[in-house]
C-alpha positions in Angstrom: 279.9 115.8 221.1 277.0 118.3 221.2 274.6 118.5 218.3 273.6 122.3 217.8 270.1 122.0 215.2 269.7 124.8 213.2 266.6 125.6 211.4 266.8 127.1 207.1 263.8 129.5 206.5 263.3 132.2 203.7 261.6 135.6 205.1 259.6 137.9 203.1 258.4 135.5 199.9 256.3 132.4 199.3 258.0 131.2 197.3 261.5 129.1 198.1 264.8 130.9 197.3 263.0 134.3 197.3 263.4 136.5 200.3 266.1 136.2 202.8 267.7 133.6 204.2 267.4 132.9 208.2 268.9 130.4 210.5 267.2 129.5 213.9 268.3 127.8 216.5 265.4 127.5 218.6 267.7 125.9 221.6 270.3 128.7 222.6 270.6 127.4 226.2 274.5 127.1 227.3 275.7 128.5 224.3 277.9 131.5 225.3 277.9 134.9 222.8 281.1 134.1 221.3 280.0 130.4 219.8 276.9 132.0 218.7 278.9 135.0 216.5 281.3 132.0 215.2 278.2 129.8 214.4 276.6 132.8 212.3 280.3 133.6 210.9 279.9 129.8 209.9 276.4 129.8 208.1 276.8 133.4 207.0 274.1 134.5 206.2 272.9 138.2 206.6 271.5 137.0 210.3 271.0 133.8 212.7 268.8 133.8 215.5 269.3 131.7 219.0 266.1 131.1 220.9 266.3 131.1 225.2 263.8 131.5 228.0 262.7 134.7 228.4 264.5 137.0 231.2 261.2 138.5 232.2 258.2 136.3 232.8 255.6 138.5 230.9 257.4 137.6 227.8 257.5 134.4 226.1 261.0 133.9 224.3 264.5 135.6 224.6 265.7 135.9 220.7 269.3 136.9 220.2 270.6 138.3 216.7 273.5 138.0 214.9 275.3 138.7 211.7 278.2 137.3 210.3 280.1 140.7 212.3 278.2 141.7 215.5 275.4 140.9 217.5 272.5 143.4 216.5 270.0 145.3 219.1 266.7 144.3 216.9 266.2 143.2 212.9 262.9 142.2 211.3 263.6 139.0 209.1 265.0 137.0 211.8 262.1 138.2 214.1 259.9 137.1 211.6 261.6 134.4 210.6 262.2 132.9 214.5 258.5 133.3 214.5 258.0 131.3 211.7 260.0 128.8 213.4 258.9 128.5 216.7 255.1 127.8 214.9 256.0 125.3 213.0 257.7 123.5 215.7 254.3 123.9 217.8 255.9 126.1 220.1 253.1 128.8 219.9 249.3 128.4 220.7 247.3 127.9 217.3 244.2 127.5 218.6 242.2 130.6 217.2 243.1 132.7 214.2 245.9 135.0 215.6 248.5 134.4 218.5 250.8 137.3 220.1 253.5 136.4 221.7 256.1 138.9 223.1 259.8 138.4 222.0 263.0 140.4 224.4 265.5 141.5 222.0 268.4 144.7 222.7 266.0 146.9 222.4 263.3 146.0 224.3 260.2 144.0 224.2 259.1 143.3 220.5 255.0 142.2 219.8 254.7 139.7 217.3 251.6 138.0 215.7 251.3 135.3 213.9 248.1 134.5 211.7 247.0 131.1 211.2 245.5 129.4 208.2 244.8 125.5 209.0 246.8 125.5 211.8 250.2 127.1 210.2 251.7 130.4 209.8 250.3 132.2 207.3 251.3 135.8 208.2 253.6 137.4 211.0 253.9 141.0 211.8 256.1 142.6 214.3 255.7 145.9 216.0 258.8 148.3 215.8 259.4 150.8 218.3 258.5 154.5 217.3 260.4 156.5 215.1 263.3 158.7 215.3 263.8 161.2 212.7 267.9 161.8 212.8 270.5 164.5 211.2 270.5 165.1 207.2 273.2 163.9 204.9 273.2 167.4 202.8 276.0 166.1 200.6 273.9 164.8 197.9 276.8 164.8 195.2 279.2 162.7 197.8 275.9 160.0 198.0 275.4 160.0 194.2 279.2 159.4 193.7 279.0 156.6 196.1 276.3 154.6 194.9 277.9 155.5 191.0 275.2 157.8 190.3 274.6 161.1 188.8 273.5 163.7 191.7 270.3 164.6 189.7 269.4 160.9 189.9 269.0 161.4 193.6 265.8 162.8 193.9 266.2 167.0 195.2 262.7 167.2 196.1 263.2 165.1 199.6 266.0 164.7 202.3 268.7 162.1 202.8 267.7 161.4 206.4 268.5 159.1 209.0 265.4 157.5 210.5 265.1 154.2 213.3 262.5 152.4 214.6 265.1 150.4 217.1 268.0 150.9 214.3 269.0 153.4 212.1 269.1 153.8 208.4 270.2 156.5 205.9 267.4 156.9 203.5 268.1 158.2 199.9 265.1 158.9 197.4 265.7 158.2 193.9 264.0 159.2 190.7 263.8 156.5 188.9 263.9 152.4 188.9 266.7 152.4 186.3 269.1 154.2 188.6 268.4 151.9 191.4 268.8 149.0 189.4 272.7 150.9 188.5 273.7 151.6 191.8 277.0 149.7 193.1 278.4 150.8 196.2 281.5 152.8 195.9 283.8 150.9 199.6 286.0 153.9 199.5 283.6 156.6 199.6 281.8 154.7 202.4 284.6 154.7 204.8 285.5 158.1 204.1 282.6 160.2 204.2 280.0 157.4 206.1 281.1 154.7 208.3 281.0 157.2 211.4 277.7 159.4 210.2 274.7 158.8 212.6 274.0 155.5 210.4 276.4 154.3 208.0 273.8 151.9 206.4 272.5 152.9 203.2 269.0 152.5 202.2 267.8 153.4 199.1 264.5 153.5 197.4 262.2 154.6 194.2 258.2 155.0 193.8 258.9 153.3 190.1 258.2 149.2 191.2 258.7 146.0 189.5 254.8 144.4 190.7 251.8 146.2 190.2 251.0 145.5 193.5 254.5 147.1 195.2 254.0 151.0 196.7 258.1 151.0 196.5 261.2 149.6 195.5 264.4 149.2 197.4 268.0 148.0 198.2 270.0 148.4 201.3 274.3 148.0 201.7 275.2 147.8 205.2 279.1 147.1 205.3 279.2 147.9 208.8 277.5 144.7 209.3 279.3 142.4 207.3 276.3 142.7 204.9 277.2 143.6 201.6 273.5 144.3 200.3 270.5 143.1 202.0 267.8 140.8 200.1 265.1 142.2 202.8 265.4 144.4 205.2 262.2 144.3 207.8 263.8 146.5 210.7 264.6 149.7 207.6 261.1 148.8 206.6 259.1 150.2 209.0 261.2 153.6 209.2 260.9 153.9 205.4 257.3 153.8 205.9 257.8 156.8 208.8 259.7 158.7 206.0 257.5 157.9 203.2 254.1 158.9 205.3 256.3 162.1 206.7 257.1 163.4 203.5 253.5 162.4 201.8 254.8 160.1 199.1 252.3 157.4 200.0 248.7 157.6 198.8 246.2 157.4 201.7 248.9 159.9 204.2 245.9 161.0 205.6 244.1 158.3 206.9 245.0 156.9 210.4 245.6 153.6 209.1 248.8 153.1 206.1 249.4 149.8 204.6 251.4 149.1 201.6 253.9 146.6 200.1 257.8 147.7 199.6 259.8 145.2 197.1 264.0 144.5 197.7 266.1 142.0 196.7 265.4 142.0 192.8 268.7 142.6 192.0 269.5 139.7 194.1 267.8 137.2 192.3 265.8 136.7 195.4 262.3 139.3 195.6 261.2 140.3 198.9 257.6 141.4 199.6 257.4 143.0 203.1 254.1 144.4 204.6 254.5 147.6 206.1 251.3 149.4 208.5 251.7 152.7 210.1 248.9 154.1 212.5 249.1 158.0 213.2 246.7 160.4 214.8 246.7 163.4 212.7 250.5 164.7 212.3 252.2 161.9 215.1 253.1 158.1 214.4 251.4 156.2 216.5 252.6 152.4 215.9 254.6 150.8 212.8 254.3 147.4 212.0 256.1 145.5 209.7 255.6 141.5 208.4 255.1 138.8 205.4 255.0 135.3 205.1 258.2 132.5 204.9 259.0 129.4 203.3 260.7 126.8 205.8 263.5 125.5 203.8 265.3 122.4 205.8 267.1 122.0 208.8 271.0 120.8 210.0 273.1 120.8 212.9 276.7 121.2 213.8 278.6 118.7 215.6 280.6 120.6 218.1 282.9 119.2 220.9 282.4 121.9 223.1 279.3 124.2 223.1 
């Protein structure tokens, strides 16, 4: 019998059972793709991560994502998350205030660092790869009949676009907190009219926030995924930054340096706080980061007679 330890960590809150929830299994050696789909099938949660050496010797860990469904090419909460992890178990060097350390995931090399308060992980920020502005969903009354909406809730004075920073996401503006709060996914609509667009995730967002302190409130439905809605969503984070610095809906567009909080997962019962940074000389992006703090929430292990 093999024991396979898992790591329990909530990403994107300080607080426990806020955020979303992250398993890590910081041994991945031997453990073929297939096992590691059925093991996040198992825990099903929106991702698990399995830590190996590092294919490239410039880099320092080789993280693999899954969610309950497929195996996915980047995400930010379990990047954040194995972070988290790998600090806690002293795998990182803490000896000054900040540590980088270069994670290989589908889509390439991925910066994180970690800031250290007393030795332990107080904040972790990722870098995402630039953006990609994508095609226009110009159907606006097919979107507001499929999140239950009326179309003039669905704010006309900005697109429905598809932007990715390593994934891609469908971004619809709203007017108002009160229709975000009513949105329920309409299944059918989705397959017909989105489940082969350019992204069939939906990502949806309003200026109106819950915290004082929040630039933007959000929820995300990715069925394509297996992921029903998304408490936190760190890899559409730093494209909806891209979108919202594009269109000028953040305060301080003009500056070179953007930072601001986005709020999901309310409607969860679990609130997500997720730092967002984009850098941009003049008119052109320049670097998106994205990041937050976790709360480690236990460990276990599965008992396996073949791994």
């Amino acid at each position: 019998m093999r024991k396979l330890r898992y790591h329990l960590v909530d990403v994107f809150t300080n607080q426990p059972f806020g955020g979303n929830q992250l398993a890590v299994f910081t041994n991945g050696r031997g453990l073929s793709p297939k096992l590691m789909q059925q093991l996040a099938r198992e825990l099903n949660f929106s991702e698990t991560t399995f830590v190996l050496p590092p294919q490239a010797a410039a880099n320092d860990f080789w993280v693999r994502i899954f969610t309950p469904a497929v195996e996915m090419p980047m995400a930010g909460h379990p990047t954040v998350g194995t972070a988290f992890v790998l600090a806690l178990e002293k795998l990182l060097d803490d000896s000054g205030p900040e540590t980088t350390i270069r994670f290989e995931e589908g889509v390439g090399v991925i910066p994180v660092r970690v800031q250290w308060q007393n030795k332990q992980p107080a904040l972790i920020m990722m870098s995402q790869p630039l953006p990609e502005f994508g095609p226009e969903f110009t159907h606006r009354g097919v979107i507001a009949e499929m999140l239950s909406l009326d179309p003039g809730e669905i704010d006309p004075s900005y697109p429905l676009q598809v932007v990715s920073c390593g994934l891609p996401f469908l971004y619809v503006p709203l007017t108002s907190l009160a229709a975000l709060r009513r949105v329920k996914l309409r299944y059918d609509l989705w397959e017909q009219h989105l489940q082969d667009f350019a992204s069939p995730h939906l990502f949806v967002f309003t200026l109106e926030t819950e915290l004082e302190k929040s630039a933007v409130h959000c929820r995300m439905f990715a069925p394509a995924l297996g992921i029903a809605e998304d408490p936190a969503t760190g890899a559409a984070s730093g494209p909806l930054g891209c979108y919202l610095v594009k269109y000028g809906l953040i305060d301080g567009r003009s500056e070179e340096k953007v930072s601001f909080i986005s709020e999901q997962g309310f409607e969860m019962g679990r609130p997500s706080l997720i730092h967002i940074e984009i850098e941009q000389a003049g008119e052109h992006i320049t670097a998106v980061t994205v990041g937050g703090q976790c709360v480690y929430m236990g460990e276990g292990y599965f008992e396996l007679s073949e791994a």
